[in-house]
C-alpha positions as CSV (number, residue, x, y, z in Angstrom):
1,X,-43.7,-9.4,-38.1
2,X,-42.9,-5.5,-38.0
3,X,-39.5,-4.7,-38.8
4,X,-40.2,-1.9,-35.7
5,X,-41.0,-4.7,-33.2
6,X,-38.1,-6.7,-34.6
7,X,-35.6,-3.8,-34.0
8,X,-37.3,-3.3,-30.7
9,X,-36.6,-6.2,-29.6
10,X,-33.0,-6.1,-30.8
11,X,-32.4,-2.5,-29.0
12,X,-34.3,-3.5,-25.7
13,X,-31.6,-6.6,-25.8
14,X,-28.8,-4.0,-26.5
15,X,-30.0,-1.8,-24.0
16,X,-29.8,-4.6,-21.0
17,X,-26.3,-5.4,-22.3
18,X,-25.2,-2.0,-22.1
19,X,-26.6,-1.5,-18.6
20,X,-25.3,-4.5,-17.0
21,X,-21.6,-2.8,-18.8
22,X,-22.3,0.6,-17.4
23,X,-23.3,-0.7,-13.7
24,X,-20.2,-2.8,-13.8
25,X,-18.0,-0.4,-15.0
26,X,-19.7,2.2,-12.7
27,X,-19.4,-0.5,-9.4
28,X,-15.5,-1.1,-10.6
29,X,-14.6,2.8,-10.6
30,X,-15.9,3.4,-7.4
31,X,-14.0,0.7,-5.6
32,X,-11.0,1.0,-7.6
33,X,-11.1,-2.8,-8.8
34,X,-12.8,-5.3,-11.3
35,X,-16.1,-6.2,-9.9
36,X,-18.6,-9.3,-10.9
37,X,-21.9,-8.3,-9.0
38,X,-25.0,-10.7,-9.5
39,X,-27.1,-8.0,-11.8
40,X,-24.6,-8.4,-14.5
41,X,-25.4,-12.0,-15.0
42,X,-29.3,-11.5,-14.6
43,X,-28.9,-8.5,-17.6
44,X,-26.8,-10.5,-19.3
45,X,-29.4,-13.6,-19.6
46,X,-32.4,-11.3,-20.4
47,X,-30.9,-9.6,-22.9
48,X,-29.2,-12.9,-24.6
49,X,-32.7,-14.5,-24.8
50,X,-34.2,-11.1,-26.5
51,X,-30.8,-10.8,-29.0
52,X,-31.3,-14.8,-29.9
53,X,-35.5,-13.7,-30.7
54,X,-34.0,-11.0,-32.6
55,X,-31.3,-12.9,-34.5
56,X,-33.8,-15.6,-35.0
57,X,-36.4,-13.0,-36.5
58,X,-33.6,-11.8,-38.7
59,X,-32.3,-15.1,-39.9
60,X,-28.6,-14.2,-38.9
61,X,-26.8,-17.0,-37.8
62,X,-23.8,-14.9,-36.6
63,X,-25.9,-13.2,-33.8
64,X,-28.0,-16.4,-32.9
65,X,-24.6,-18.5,-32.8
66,X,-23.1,-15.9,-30.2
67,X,-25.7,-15.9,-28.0
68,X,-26.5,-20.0,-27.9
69,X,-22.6,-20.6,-27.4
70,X,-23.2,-17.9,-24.0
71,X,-26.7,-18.6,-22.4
72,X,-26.1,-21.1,-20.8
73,X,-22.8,-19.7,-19.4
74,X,-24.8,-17.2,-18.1
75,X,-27.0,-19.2,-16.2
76,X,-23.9,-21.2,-14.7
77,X,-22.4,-17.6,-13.3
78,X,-25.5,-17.2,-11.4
79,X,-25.8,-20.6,-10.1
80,X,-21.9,-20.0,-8.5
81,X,-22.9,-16.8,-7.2
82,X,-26.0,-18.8,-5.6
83,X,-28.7,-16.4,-7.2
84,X,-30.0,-18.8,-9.5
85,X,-31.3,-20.9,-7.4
86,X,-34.0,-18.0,-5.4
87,X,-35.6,-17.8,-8.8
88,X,-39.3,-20.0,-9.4
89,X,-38.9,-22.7,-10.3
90,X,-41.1,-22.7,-13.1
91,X,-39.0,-20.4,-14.9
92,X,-35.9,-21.9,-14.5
93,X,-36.9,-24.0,-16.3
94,X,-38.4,-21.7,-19.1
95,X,-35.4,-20.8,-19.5
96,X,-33.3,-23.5,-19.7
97,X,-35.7,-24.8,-22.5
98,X,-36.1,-22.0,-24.3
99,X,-33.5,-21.9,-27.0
100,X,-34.3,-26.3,-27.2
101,X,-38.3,-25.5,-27.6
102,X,-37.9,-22.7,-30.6
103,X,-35.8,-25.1,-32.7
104,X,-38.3,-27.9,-32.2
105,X,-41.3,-25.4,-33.0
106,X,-39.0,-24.5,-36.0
107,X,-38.5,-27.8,-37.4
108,X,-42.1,-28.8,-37.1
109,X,-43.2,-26.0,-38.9
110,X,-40.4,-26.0,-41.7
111,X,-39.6,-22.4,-40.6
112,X,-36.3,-23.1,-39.6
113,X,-34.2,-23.4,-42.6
114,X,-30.6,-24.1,-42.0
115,X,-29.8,-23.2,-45.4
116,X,-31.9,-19.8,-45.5
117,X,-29.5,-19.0,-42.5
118,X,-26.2,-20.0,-44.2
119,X,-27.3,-18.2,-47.6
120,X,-29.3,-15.4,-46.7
121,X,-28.8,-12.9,-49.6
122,X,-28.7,-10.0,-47.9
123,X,-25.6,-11.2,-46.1
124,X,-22.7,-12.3,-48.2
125,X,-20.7,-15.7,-47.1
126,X,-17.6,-13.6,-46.5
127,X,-19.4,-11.2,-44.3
128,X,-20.8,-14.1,-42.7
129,X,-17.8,-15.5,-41.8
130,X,-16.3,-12.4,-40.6
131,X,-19.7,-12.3,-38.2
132,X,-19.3,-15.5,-37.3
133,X,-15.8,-15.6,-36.4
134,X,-16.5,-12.5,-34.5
135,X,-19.1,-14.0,-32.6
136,X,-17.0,-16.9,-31.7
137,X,-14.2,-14.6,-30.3
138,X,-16.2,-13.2,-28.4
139,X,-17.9,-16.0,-26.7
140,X,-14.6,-17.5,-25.8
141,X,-14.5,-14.9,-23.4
142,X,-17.3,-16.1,-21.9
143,X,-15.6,-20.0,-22.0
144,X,-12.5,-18.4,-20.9
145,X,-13.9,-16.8,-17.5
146,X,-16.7,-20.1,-17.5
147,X,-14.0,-22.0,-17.0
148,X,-11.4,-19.5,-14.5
149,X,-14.8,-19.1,-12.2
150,X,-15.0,-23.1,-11.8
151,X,-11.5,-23.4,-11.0
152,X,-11.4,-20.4,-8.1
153,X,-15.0,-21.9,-7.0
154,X,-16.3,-18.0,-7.7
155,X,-17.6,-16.2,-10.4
156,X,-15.5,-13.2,-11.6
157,X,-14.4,-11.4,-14.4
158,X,-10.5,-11.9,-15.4
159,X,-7.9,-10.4,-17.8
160,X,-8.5,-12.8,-20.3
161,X,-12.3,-11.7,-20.4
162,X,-11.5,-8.4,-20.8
163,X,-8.9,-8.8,-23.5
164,X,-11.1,-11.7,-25.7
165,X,-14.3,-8.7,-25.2
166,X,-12.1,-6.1,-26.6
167,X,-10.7,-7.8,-29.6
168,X,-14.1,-9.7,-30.2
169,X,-16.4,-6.4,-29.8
170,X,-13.8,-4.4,-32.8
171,X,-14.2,-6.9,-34.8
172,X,-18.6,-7.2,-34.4
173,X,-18.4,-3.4,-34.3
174,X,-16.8,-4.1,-37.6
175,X,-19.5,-6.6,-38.9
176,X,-22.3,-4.2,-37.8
177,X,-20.6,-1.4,-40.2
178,X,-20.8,-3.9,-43.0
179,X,-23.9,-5.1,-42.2
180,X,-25.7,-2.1,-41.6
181,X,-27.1,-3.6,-38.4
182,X,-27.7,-0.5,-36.2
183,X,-28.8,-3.0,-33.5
184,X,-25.1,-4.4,-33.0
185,X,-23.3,-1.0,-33.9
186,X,-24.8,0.7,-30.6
187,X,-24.4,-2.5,-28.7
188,X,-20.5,-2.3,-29.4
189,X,-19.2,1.3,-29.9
190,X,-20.1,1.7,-26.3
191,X,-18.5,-1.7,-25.2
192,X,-15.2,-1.1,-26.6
193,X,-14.8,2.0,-24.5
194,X,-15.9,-0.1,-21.2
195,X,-13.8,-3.2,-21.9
196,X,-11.0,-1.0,-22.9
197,X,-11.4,1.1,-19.3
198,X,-11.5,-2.4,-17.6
199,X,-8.3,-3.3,-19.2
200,X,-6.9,-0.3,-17.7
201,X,-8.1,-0.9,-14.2
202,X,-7.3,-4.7,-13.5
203,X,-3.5,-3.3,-14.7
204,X,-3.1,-0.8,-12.0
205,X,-5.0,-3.2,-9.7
206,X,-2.6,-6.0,-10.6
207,X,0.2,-3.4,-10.4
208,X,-1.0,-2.0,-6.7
């Protein structure tokens, strides 16, 4: 496949995440507090299943392993907030097979090769460590609110999030340097900023 429909794919992703980050952020400012509206979870599944294509296409581990470990946490925000269930049916359940149905298809085709992914040459182990840790930081996040939504019976977006997306973003921003992945790099410089500002405004909310 074309390395400019690969990147595509990889920038449209990035592109939804940023959105969903802006509109949030943008929402939040205007009302003077943290806010969790339904579009941030829709963008945020979109884009996950284009990033895990485009990790997938790339054979980098570190970016399919972040977005597997959220997906379905995704999904779960929206089914608390009630949204997921006015979607068709028959795409529900697209997408909860998706990520199952390209590993199968991989398999059988001996095109998924575990140890392509953990030794691809253009990535050395320690960078893929460093990405991988990364990636795992920064899902916990999503674990980390998964887990503060089912306990309040609502989906929303608490300190913890905000300070695990901050301190998981510096370090993929960091990863993306090394890697030369211009994909992440624009995904992240911009996310810092917003989680940072978040930061900032839960404070004097919590202060208030």
């Amino acid at each position: 496949m074309s390395n400019w429909i690969i990147y595509g794919i990889g920038f449209l992703a990035q592109l939804l995440f940023s959105g969903r980050l802006i509109l949030q952020w943008a929402l939040s400012e205007k009302s003077k507090k943290v806010l969790t509206p339904s579009i941030f979870w829709k963008l945020s599944l979109i884009a996950s299943f284009l990033l895990f294509v485009y990790g997938y296409l790339r054979d980098d581990f570190a970016i399919m392993l972040g977005q597997s470990l959220t997906y379905f946490i995704y999904i779960r925000n929206l089914q608390l907030q009630g949204e997921w269930q006015k979607a068709p049916k028959s795409l529900r359940w697209f997408l909860y097979l998706f990520p199952v149905l390209i590993v199968i298809y991989s398999f059988n085709n001996n095109v998924y090769d575990l140890t392509k992914l953990f030794k691809n040459e253009a990535i050395p182990l320690w960078l893929l460590l460093l990405g991988s840790v990364a990636q795992v930081i920064f899902t916990l996040r999503f674990i980390y609110q998964w887990i503060y939504s089912e306990k309040n019976k609502k989906s929303s977006l608490p300190f913890g999030f905000w300070l695990l997306s901050l301190v998981g973003s510096s370090m993929i921003l960091t990863y993306a340097i090394l890697r030369k992945d211009p994909v992440l790099f624009i995904g992240h410089i911009m996310g810092v900023v917003i989680y940072f500002r978040n930061i900032l405004i839960l404070r004097k909310q919590q202060n208030s």
